[in-house]
N, C-alpha and C positions, 0 to 999 in steps of 0.2 A: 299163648300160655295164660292162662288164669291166672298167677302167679310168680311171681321171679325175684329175687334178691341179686342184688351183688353186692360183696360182703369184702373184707381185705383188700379194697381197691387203692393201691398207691400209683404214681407217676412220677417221675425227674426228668427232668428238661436240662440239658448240653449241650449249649449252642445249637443247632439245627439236629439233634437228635431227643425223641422222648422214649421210655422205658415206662411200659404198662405193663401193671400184674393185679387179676384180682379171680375171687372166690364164685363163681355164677351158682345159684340153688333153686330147683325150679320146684312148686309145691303144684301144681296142676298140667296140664295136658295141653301138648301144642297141634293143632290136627292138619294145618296147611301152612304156606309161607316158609321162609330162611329165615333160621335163627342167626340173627345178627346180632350186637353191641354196639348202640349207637352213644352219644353224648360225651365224646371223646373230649381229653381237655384240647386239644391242637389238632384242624384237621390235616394238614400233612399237606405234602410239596403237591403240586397239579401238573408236574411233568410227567412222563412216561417210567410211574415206579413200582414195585411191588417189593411187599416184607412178609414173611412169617413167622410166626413165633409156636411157641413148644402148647404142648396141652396136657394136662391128665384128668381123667374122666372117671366117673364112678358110676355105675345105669345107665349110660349112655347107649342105645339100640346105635351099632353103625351098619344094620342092615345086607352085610353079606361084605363092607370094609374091613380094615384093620388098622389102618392111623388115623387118626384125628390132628390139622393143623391149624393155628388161627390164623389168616391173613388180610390184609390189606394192602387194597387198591390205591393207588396215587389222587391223591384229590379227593379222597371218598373221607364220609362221618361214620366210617362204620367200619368193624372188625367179623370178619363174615368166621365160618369155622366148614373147612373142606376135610370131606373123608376118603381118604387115598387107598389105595393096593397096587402091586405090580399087575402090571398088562390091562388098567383099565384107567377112562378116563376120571379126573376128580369129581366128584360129585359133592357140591353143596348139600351143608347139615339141613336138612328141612323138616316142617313136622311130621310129616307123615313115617318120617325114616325113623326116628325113636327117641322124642324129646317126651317124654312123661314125666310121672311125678316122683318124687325125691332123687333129683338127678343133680350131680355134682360136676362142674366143669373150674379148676383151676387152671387159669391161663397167663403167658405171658405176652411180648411184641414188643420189639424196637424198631420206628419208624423216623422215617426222617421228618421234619417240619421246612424246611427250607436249604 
């Protein structure tokens, strides 16, 4: 992406739980790769976990999808974004699927840290 903002980003930390929400705005064009969120305040527990959290989207191409969820892997720095339907498997957000320009992604995710 040419360009990218995140904009509204807050987090709270709970004992071994954090709470991420923030505004993603993209002002140019992503044409390969997964759009990911990296630079997380806590990378998360490195046992066998997975979390998702909610999405809403504004321009977002999902390519022949119809949800959009944010999740994260256990151990990982990064909040990836999977586009789901009945009777097919997830498919990772990636450029070519339809990250262009003036696209809006607010997101949320509660992961564990420990």
């Amino acid at each position: 992406i040419s360009a990218l903002s995140v904009s509204r980003a807050r987090y709270v930390r709970i004992g071994g739980v954090v709470h991420l929400s923030c505004t993603i705005t993209t002002s140019g064009t992503m044409s390969t790769g997964t759009f990911q969120l990296t630079g997380l305040p806590y990378t998360g527990i490195n046992t066998a976990h997975e979390d998702i959290g909610s999405v809403m989207s504004h321009n977002v191409g999902f390519g022949g999808y119809n949800q959009m969820v944010s999740y994260k892997y256990s151990g990982s720095g990064a909040i990836q974004f999977y586009l789901i339907k009945d009777n097919a498997a997830w498919a990772l957000l990636q450029g070519q699927t339809g990250i262009n320009t003036s696209e809006h992604i607010i997101m949320s995710i509660t992961y564990k840290v420990f």
